[in-house]
N, C-alpha and C positions, 0 to 999 in steps of 0.2 A: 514532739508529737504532731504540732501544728504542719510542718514541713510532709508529711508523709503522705498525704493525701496529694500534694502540687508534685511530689516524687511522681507518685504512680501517673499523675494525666502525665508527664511529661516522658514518661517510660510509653506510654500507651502512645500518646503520641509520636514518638517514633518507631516504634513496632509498625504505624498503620502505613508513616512513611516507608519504610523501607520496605514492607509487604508490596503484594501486586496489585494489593487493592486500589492504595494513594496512587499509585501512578497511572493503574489504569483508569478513575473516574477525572485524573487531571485531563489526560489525554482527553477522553471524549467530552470535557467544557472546554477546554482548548478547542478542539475540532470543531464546536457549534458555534463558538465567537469566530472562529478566523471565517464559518462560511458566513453568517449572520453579517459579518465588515464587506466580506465579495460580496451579496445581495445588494447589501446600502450604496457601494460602489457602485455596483452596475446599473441602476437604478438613478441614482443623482448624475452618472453620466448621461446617462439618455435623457434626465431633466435639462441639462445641458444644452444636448444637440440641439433637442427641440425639431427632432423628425418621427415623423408620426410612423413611417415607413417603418421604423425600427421595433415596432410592436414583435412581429413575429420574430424575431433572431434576440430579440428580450426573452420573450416568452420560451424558445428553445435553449439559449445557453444558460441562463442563469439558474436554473435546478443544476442544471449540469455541472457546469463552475465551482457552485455550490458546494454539491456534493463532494467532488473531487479534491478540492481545498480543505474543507473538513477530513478527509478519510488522511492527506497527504498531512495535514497539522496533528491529529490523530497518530499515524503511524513513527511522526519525528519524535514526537512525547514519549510514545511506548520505544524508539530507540534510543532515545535521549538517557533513560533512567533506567537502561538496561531489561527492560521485562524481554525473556527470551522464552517464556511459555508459547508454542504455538496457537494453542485454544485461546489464550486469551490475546493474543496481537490478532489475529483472526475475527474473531467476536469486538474488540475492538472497533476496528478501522473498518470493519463491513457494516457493522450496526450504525457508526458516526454514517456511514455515506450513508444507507439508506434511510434512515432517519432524518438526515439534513432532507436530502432529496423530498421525501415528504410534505416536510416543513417547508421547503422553499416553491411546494406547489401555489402557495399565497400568491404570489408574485405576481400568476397569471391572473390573479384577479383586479390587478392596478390596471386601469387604461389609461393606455401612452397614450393617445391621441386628447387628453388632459393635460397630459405633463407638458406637451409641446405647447399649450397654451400658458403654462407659467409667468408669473413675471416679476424673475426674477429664483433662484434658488432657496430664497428666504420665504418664499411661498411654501416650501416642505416642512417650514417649523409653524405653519399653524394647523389648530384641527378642523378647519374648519376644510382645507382641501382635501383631508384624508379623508373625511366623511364626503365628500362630494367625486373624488375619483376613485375609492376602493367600492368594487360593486360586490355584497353580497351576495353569496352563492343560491341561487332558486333553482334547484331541481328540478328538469323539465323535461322530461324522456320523449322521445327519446332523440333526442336533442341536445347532444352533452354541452357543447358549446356555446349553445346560444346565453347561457348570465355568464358565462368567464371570457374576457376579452380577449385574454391572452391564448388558449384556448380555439378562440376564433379565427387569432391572425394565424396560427400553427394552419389550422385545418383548411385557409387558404390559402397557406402555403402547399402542403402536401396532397390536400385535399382530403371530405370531410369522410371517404370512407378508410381512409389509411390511418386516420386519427389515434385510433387505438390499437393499430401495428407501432405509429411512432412514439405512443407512451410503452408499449411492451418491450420496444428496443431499448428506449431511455432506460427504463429500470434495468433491462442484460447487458447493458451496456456501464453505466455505475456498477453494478455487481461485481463484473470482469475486471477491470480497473480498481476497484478497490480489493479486490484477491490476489494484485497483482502486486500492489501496492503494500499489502499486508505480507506477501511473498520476499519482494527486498528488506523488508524490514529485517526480515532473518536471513537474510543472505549468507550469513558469517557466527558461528557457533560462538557462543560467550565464555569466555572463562571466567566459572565462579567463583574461583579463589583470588584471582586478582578482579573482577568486577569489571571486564575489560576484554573488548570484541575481536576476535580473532583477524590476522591480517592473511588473506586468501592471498594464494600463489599460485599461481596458473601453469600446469604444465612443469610440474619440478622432472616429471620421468615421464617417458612415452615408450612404450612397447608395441609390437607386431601385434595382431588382434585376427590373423588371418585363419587362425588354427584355433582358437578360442572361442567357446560357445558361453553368451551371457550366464548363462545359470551356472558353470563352472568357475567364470571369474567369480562371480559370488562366491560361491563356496570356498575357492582358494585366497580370497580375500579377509574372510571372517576367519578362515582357522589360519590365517598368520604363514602364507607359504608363499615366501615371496622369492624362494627360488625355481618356480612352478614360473614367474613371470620373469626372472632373469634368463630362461632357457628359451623363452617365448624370442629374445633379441631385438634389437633397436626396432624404430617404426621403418619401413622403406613406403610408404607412399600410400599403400593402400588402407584396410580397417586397422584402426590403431587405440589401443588405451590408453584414456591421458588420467594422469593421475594429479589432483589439484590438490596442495596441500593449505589448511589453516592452521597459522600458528601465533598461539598467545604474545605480543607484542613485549610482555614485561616478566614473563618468566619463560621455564623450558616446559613446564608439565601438563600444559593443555595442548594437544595436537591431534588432528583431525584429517582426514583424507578421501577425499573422492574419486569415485572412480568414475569418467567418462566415456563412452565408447562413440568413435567417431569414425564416419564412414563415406563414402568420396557421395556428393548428391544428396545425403540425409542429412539431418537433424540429430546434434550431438544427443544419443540416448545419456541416462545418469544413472550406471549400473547399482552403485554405493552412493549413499549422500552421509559425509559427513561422520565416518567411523572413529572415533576417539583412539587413538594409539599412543602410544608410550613412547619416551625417548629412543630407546635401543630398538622397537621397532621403526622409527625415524628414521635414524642413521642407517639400518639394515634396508631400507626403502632406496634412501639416495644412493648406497653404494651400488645400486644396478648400472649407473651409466661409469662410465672409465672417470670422468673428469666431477666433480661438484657440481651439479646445476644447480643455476640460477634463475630461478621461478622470475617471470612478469606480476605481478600487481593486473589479476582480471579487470 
């Protein structure tokens, strides 16, 4: 009777593990230590240098870094342990970045033109420098700059009317890269029965796409008529549809296929992302070309 109770934590505890929950709150403390270590780095480097110069390219990269490190430590975690929910890789790796990002607005409030006065590295382990180079924020309008130093070297850098164009990019600019970043993560459909990320193949079939209107490959793609695309006949040079196939690495019963449409001058469109099909429509797929192809590894 005594045992049943350490039963259930231990049931409990791996329920939480293998849920999406464990992996996704691992992910985002992973992502704030690996930026919180980029900060301290970059930081102790420029205690280092010991150039005062370097206030403003401090003050601009290190949110940036930051953030970026975080969203990229963030996004391995959630591909590490397989979370293939898009909301939640999404909400992930965009929350770690702009949250680091945040957090790591601190930074501007160190003045480098302190640090360069150091003596010695071992000067960063008492408190007695931290209270004398980190300047508290005083709110002083409209005047954003003048109590953040870091802040100050930016503004002349760019100059103090663009100041808050180049915080509105920094933030669009994290944003975009970490959606990007959240994007590869899912590159490759999972297979849940083996727990194990599908190996994309690039280009198994290529058809003519000359006579073909996008809203029709759709249609004849979802209802399974892949002899609608064997009549269409090889690509000769012009608009062509590429078909990319993902396939489970360790069994035959997860398979998936995209359909690309590529066009001499454009920008491959992506008619299909990623339609799950069955063996027999597999093999009924590759036997459009005379010989087996042989898919590249995208």
């Amino acid at each position: 009777m005594g045992r049943a109770p350490s039963k259930q934590r231990r049931q409990r505890s791996r329920t939480f593990r293998h849920s999406a929950v464990g992996p996704f709150l691992f992910a985002i403390g992973f992502g704030w230590t690996a930026a919180l270590a980029t900060a301290l780095v970059l930081v102790v480097v420029a205690a280092a240098l010991k150039k005062p110069a370097m206030s403003a390219w401090l003050a601009v990269v290190t949110p940036i870094a930051s953030a970026m490190v975080g969203a990229a430590a963030a996004g391995s975690i959630l591909h590490w342990r397989k979370v293939c929910g898009r909301g939640a890789v999404h909400v992930g790796v965009i929350g770690t970045a702009l949250w680091v990002l945040l957090i790591a607005q601190f930074v501007r409030f160190i003045d480098i033109a302190a640090l360069a006065q150091l003596d010695g590295l071992r000067a960063l382990l008492r408190p007695a420098y931290w209270v004398a180079v980190w300047q508290l924020p005083v709110w002083a309008p409209p005047s954003l700059e003048s109590p953040v130093p870091g802040l100050a070297a930016v503004s002349a850098m760019v100059g103090s009317d663009a100041l808050w164009v180049f915080l509105t990019v920094e933030v669009a600019l994290v944003l975009g890269l970490a959606w990007w970043m959240a994007g590869r993560a899912l590159a490759s459909p999972l297979c849940v029965a083996c727990r194990a990320w599908c190996v994309r193949q690039r280009g198994v079939v290529e058809r003519a796409a000359d006579t073909a209107q996008p809203d029709v490959v759709r249609q004849r793609v979802a209802a399974r008529d892949w002899r609608f695309f064997r009549d269409l006949g090889p690509a000769r040079g012009g608009s062509s549809l590429r078909f990319d196939l993902a396939r489970c690495p360790r069994c035959d019963r997860s398979n998936a296929v995209s359909v690309m449409w590529e066009r001499p001058l454009w920008r491959d469109r992506c008619l299909i992302g990623d339609l799950r099909l069955g063996s027999d429509d597999i093999r009924t797929l590759l036997d459009l070309v005379d010989a087996h192809p042989k898919g590249h590894p995208a």
